[in-house]
Structures are given as C-alpha cells and as structure tokens.
Rosetta silent file (secondary structure, phi, psi, omega in degrees, C-alpha in Angstrom):
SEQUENCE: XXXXXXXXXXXXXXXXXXXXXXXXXXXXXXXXXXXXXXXXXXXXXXXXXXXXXXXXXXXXXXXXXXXXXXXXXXXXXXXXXXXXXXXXXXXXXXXXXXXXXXXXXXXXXXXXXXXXXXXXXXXXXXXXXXXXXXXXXXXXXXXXXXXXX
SCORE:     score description
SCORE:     0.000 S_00000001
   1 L     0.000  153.100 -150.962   40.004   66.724   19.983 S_00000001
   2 L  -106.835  132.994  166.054   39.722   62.648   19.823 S_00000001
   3 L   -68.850  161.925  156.455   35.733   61.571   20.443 S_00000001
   4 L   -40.797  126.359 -169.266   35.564   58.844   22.768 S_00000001
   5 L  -106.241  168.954 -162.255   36.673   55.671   21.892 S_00000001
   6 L   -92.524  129.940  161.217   34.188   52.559   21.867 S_00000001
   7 L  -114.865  143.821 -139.921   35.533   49.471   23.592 S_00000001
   8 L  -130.277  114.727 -159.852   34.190   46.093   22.521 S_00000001
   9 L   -50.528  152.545  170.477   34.626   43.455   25.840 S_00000001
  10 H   -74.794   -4.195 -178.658   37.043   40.227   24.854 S_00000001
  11 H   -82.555  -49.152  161.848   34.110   38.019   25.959 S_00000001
  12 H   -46.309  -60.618 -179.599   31.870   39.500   23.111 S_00000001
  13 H   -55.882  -77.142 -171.436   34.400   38.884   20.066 S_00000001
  14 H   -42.708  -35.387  152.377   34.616   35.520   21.405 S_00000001
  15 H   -15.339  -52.063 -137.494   31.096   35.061   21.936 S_00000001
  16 H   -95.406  -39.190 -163.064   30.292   36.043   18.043 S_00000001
  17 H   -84.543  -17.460  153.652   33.233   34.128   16.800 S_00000001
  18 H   -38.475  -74.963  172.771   32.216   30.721   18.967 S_00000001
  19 H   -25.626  -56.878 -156.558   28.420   31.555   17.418 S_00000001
  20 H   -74.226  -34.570 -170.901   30.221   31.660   14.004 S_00000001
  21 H   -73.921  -73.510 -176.485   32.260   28.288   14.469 S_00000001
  22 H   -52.903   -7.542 -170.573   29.000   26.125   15.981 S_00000001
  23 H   -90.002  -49.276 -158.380   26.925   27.607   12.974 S_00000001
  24 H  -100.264  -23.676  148.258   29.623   26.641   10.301 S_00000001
  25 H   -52.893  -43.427 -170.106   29.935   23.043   11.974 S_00000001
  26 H   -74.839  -18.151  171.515   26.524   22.858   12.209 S_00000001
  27 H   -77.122  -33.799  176.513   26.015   23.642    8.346 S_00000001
  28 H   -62.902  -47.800  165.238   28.838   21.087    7.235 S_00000001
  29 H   -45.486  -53.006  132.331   27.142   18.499    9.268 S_00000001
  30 H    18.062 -102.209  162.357   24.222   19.124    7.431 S_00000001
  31 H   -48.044  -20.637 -168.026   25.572   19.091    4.199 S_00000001
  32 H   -98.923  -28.989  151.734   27.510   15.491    4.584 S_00000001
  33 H   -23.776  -90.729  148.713   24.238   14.443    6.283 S_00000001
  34 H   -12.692  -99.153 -170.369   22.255   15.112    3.212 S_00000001
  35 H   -26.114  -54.793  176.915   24.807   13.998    0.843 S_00000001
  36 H   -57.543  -51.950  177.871   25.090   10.428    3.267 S_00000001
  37 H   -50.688  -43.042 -177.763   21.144   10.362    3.146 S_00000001
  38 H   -88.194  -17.940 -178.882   20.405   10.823   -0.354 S_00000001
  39 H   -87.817  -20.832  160.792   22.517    8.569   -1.465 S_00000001
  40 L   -78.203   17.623  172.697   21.219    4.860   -1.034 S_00000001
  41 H   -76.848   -8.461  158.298   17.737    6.123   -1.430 S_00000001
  42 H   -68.958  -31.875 -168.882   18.111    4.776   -5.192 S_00000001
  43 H   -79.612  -38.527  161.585   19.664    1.617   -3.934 S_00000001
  44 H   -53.468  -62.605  172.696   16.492    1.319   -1.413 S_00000001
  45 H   -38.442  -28.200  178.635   14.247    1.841   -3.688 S_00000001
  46 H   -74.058  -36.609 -169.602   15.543   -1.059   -5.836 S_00000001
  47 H   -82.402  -34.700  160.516   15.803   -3.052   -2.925 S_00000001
  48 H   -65.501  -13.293  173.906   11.880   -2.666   -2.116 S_00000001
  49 H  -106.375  -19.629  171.822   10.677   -3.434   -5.713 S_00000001
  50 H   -60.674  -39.427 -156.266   12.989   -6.650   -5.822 S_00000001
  51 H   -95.018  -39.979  177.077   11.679   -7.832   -2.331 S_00000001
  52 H   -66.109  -43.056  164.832    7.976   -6.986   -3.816 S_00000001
  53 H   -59.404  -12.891  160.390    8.659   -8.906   -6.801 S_00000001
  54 H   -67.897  -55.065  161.940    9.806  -11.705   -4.592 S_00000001
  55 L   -31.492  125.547  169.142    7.357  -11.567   -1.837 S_00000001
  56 L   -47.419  112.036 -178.010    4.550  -14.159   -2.493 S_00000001
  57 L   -86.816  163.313 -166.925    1.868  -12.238   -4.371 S_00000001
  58 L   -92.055  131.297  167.145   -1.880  -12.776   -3.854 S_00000001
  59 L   -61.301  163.699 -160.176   -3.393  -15.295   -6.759 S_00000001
  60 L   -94.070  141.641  148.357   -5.197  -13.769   -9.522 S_00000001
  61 L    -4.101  -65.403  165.937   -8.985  -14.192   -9.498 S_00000001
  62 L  -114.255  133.286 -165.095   -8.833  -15.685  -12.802 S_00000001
  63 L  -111.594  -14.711 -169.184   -6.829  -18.342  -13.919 S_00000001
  64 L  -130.803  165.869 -179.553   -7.977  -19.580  -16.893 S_00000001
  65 H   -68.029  -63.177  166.231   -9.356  -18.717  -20.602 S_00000001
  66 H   -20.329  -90.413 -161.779  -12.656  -20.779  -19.247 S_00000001
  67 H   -36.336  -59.252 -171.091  -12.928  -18.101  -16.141 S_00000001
  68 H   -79.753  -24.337  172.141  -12.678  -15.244  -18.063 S_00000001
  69 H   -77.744  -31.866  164.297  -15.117  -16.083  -21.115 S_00000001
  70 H   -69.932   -9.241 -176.510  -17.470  -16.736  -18.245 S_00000001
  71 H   -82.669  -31.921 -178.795  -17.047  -13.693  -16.515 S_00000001
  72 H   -80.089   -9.628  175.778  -17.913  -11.654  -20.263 S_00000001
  73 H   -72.367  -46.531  174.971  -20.765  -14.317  -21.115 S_00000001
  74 H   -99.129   22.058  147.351  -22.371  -12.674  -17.395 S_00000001
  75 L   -70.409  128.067 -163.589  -21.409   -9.304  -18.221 S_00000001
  76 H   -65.391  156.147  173.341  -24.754   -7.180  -19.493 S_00000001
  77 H    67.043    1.080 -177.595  -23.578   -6.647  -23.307 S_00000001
  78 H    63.075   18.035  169.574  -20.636   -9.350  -23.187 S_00000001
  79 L  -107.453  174.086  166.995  -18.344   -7.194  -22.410 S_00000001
  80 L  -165.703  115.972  177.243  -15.271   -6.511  -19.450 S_00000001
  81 L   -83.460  117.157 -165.283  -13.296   -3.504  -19.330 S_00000001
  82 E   -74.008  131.410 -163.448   -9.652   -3.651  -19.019 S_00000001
  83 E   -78.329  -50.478 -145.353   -8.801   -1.424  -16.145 S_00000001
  84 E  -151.400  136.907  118.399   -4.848   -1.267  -15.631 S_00000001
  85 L   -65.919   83.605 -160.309   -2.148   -3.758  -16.923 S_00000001
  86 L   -71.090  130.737 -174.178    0.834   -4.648  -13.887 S_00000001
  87 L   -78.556  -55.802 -133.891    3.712   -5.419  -16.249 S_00000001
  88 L   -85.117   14.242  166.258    6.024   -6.343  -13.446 S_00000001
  89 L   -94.828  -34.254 -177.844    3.155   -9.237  -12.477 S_00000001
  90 L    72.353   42.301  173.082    2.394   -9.963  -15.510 S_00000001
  91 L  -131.785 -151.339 -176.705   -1.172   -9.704  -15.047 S_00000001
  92 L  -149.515  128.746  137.681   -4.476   -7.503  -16.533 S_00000001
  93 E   -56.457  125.526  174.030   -6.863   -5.614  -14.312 S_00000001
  94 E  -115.757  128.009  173.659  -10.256   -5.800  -15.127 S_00000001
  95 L   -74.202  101.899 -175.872  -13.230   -2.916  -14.253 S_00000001
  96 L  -108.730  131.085 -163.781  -16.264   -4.082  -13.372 S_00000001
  97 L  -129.663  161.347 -144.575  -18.793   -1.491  -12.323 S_00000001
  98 L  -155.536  122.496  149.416  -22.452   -2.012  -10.405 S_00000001
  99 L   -56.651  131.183 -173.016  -25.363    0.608   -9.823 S_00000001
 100 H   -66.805  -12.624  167.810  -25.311    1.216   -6.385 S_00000001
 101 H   -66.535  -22.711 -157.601  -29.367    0.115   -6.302 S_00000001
 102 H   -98.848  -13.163 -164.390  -27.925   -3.155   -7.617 S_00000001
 103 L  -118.389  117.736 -151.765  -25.425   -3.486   -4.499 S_00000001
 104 L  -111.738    8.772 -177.090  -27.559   -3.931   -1.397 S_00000001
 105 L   -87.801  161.059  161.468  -24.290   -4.317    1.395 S_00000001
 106 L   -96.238   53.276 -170.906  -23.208   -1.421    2.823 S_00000001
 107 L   -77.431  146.826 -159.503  -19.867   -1.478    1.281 S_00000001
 108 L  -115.814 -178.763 -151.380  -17.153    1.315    1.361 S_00000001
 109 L   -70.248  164.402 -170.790  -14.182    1.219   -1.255 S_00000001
 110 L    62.266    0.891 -172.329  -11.870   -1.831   -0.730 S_00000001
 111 L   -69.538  153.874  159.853  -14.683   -4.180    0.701 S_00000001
 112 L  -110.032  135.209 -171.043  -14.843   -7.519   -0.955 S_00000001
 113 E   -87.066  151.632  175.783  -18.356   -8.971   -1.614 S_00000001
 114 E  -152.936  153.290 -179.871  -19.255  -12.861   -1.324 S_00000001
 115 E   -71.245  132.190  164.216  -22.120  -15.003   -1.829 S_00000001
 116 L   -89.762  177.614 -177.250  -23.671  -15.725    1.638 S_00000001
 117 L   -57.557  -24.615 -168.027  -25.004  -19.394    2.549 S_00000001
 118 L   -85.525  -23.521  174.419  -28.086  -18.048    2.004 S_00000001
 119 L   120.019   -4.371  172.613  -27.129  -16.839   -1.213 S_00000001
 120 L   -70.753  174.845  168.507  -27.409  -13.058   -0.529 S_00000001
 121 E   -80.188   98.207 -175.992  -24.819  -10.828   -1.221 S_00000001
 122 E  -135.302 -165.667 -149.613  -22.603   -9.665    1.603 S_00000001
 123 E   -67.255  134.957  173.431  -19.239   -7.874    2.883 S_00000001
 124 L   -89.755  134.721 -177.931  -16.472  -10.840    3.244 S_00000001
 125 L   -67.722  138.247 -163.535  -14.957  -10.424    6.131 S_00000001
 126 L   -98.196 -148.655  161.325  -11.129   -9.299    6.140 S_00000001
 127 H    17.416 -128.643 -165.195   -7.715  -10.117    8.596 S_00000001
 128 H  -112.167   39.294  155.319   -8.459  -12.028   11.137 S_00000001
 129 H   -79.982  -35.871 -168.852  -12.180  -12.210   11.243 S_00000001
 130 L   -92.952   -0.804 -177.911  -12.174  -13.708    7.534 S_00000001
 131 L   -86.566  -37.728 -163.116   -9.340  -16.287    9.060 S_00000001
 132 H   -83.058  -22.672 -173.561  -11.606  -17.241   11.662 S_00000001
 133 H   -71.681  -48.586 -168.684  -14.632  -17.237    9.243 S_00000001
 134 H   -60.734  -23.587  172.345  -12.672  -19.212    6.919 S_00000001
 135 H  -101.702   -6.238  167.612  -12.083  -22.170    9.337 S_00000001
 136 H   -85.163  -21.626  154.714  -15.664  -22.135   10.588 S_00000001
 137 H   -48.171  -43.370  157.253  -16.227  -22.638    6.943 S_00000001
 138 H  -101.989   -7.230  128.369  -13.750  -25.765    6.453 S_00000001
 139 H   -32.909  -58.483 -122.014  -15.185  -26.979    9.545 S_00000001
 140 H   -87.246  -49.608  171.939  -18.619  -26.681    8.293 S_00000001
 141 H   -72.214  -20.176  140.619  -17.387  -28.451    5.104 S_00000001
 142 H   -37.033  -78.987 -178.368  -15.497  -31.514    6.898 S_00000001
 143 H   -39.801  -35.732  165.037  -19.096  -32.119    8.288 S_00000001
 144 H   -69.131  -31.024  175.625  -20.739  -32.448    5.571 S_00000001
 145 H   -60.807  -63.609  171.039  -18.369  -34.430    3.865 S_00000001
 146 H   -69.112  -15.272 -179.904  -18.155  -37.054    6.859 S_00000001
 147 H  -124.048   -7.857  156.225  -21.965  -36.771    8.217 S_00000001
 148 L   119.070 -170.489  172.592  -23.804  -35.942    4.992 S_00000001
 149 L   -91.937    0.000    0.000  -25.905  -32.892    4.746 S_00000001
C-alpha cells in the first residue's frame, strides 16, 4: 500500500522561486555596483592631491636663511629639530617643544600663540574672530600711522 502523498501548493514553488530571482538580481546589482564604485576611487584620489597641490597653500613661517638662523640663535643650545619634510610642498617642518611651566595660556593642541600688546603671551584667535581681530589691528595701525602714537 502507497503512503500518502505530500502536495506542495503552486503558490509556494512560485513563492521560493520569485525569492530566488529578487535575491540573484539583488546580488548582481551589487556586484556591478561595487565594480562601478571602486573604480574611479584611484582617479579621485588623484584628482584631490592635484586640486591640493593647486589650492593656494598657507605661507611658510619662515622665509628666509636670516629667519631661520634667528630662530636657532633663540633656541636654548642653538639648536631646531627637524620634525617632518612635505616633499610635495617643498618645505621642512620644524619641532619646537616648551615646558608646560614655561607656557602660561591655556592652550590645547592646534592653538597658535602670539605676542599680546602688552607683550604677554596669549592664544591667537582663529576663523572669524582672528579676521575680526585682525582688522581691529590694521585699524589700530592706520591710527597710529596718521595721528601718531
């Protein structure tokens, strides 16, 4: 005698074999997705260090032979330590390092220090606080020029 037999509805195979179609689209899509993605990210990259090498760079500190034998004449021992050399600038980093008893601002990494009018040391202001500083500054120095001191 024949067991029962199992019947499997026509809505289910389609079901599984739909599932199977949207699955196998959705991997090819994927893949050419990927493939389309990865491939100008060499050509970007190229295109971002050309446009940095274009881009107007901030001037270097020191400009001259003069500048720099004065900065190692007020260096303790007469020395300045070359940090880092950017080839595609064509300049030389230099390290300069300060006991923090010796730095009396409260400055956190990336701050730049300036003399104040009074001659202490403090934080220079950055964006557009140091724009606005900077033209109260060439104000300050117009006046003096045209009304004396």
């Amino acid at each position: 005698m024949k067991g029962p037999t199992r019947y499997v509805p026509f809505w289910a195979v389609q079901f599984f074999v739909g599932a199977f179609i949207v699955l196998f689209a959705v991997a090819l899509v994927a893949a050419l997705v990927g493939t389309a993605v990865r491939g100008p990210t060499a050509f970007f990259d190229e295109l971002g260090k050309t446009v940095s090498r274009v881009a107007p760079q901030p001037a270097a500190d020191l400009r001259s032979d003069d500048q720099v034998r004065s900065v190692i004449r007020a260096m303790p021992q007469g020395r300045l330590r070359v940090g880092a050399i950017v080839e595609e600038q064509d300049r030389v980093v230099f390290t300069i390092t300060a006991d923090r008893s010796a730095v009396h601002a409260a400055v956190r990494p990336g701050d730049e220090l300036r003399l104040a009018r009074d001659g202490s040391v403090e934080i220079a202001p950055t964006g557009i606080p140091a724009v606005i500083d900077q033209l109260q500054r060439a104000l300050e120095e117009l006046k003096r020029r045209f009304f004396g001191p």
